[in-house]
N, C-alpha and C positions, 0 to 999 in steps of 0.2 A: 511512592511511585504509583500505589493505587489513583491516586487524584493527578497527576499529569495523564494516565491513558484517559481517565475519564475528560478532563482538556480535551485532548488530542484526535477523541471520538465525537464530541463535541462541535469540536470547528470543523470536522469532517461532514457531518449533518449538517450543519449549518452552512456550509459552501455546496452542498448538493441540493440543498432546496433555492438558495441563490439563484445557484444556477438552471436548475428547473424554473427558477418562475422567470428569471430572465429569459428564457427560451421563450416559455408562454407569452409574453407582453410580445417577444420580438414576430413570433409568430403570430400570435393574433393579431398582430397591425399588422404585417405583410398582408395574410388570409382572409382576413375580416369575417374569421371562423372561430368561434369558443371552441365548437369540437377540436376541430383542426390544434387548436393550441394546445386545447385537454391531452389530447394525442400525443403531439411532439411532446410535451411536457413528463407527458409517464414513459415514454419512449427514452426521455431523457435523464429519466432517475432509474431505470432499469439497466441502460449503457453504464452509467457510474456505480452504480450496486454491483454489477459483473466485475467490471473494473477493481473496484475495492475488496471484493474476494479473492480475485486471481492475485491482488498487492498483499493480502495477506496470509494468503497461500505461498505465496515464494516466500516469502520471509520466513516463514515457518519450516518451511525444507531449508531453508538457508541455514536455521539453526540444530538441525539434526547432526550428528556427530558424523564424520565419514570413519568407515572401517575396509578391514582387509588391502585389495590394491591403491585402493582411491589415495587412501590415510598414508601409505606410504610412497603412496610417490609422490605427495603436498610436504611429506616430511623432509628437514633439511638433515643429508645422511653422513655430513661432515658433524663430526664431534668437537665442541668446543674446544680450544686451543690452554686457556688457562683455568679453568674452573671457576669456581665466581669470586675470585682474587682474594681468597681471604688466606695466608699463612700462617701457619701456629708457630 
Protein backbone atom coordinates (compact mmCIF):
# COMPACT_ATOMS: atom_id res chain seq x y z
CA UNK A 1 0.00 0.00 0.00
CA UNK A 2 3.09 1.94 0.86
CA UNK A 3 3.88 2.36 -3.23
CA UNK A 4 0.24 3.13 -4.43
CA UNK A 5 0.15 6.61 -1.84
CA UNK A 6 3.48 7.11 -3.21
CA UNK A 7 1.45 6.84 -6.97
CA UNK A 8 -1.15 8.71 -5.86
CA UNK A 9 1.16 11.53 -4.47
CA UNK A 10 2.90 11.54 -7.51
CA UNK A 11 0.37 12.12 -10.05
CA UNK A 12 -0.83 14.64 -7.51
CA UNK A 13 2.60 16.70 -8.20
CA UNK A 14 2.73 16.07 -11.28
CA UNK A 15 -0.82 17.52 -12.28
CA UNK A 16 -0.15 20.68 -10.08
CA UNK A 17 3.02 21.64 -11.89
CA UNK A 18 0.84 20.93 -15.36
CA UNK A 19 -1.24 23.00 -14.27
CA UNK A 20 0.96 25.85 -13.05
CA UNK A 21 2.93 25.88 -16.01
CA UNK A 22 -0.24 25.79 -18.17
CA UNK A 23 -1.33 28.88 -16.54
CA UNK A 24 1.97 30.41 -17.09
CA UNK A 25 2.34 29.78 -20.95
CA UNK A 26 -1.70 30.84 -20.98
CA UNK A 27 -0.84 33.79 -19.14
CA UNK A 28 2.28 34.97 -20.53
CA UNK A 29 0.78 34.98 -24.13
CA UNK A 30 -2.21 36.84 -22.87
CA UNK A 31 0.16 39.48 -20.87
CA UNK A 32 3.34 39.41 -22.76
CA UNK A 33 4.68 39.54 -19.10
CA UNK A 34 7.22 36.72 -17.55
CA UNK A 35 6.45 38.46 -14.22
CA UNK A 36 2.82 38.43 -14.65
CA UNK A 37 2.94 34.58 -15.55
CA UNK A 38 5.67 34.02 -12.73
CA UNK A 39 2.76 35.42 -10.53
CA UNK A 40 -0.40 33.75 -11.66
CA UNK A 41 1.75 30.68 -11.81
CA UNK A 42 2.81 30.50 -7.96
CA UNK A 43 -0.55 32.06 -7.31
CA UNK A 44 -1.59 28.89 -8.97
CA UNK A 45 0.36 26.30 -7.09
CA UNK A 46 -0.41 28.00 -3.68
CA UNK A 47 -4.59 27.85 -4.65
CA UNK A 48 -3.88 23.84 -5.20
CA UNK A 49 -1.51 23.22 -2.21
CA UNK A 50 -4.50 24.95 -0.04
CA UNK A 51 -6.74 22.95 -1.78
CA UNK A 52 -4.95 19.63 -1.17
CA UNK A 53 -4.68 20.29 2.60
CA UNK A 54 -8.04 21.12 3.32
CA UNK A 55 -8.69 17.40 0.84
CA UNK A 56 -6.63 15.89 3.20
CA UNK A 57 -7.80 17.29 6.17
CA UNK A 58 -11.44 16.03 5.62
CA UNK A 59 -10.54 12.87 5.05
CA UNK A 60 -8.80 12.52 8.05
CA UNK A 61 -11.79 13.73 10.28
CA UNK A 62 -13.70 11.48 8.01
CA UNK A 63 -11.77 8.65 9.59
CA UNK A 64 -11.85 9.64 13.26
CA UNK A 65 -14.25 7.36 14.98
CA UNK A 66 -17.67 9.17 16.11
CA UNK A 67 -18.55 8.72 19.97
CA UNK A 68 -21.14 9.38 22.52
CA UNK A 69 -24.54 10.92 20.75
CA UNK A 70 -23.09 11.16 17.18
CA UNK A 71 -22.17 7.19 17.32
CA UNK A 72 -25.51 6.55 18.43
CA UNK A 73 -27.73 8.05 16.49
CA UNK A 74 -25.56 6.75 13.03
CA UNK A 75 -26.35 3.39 15.00
CA UNK A 76 -29.00 1.02 13.50
CA UNK A 77 -30.93 0.45 17.08
CA UNK A 78 -33.08 -2.46 15.57
CA UNK A 79 -31.45 -5.77 16.43
CA UNK A 80 -30.90 -8.33 13.95
CA UNK A 81 -33.86 -10.62 13.44
CA UNK A 82 -31.99 -14.09 13.03
CA UNK A 83 -28.43 -13.91 14.08
CA UNK A 84 -25.94 -14.76 11.54
CA UNK A 85 -27.97 -18.17 10.52
CA UNK A 86 -25.89 -20.52 11.77
CA UNK A 87 -28.08 -23.49 13.95
CA UNK A 88 -26.45 -26.17 16.06
Amino acid sequence: MIGAGRHVFSAILVGMLVTSFVVAIWTGVETDSGWVALGWAVLTLVVLQVGYVVLIISLMLNQIPKTGAAASASANPAPPLHGDGVSL
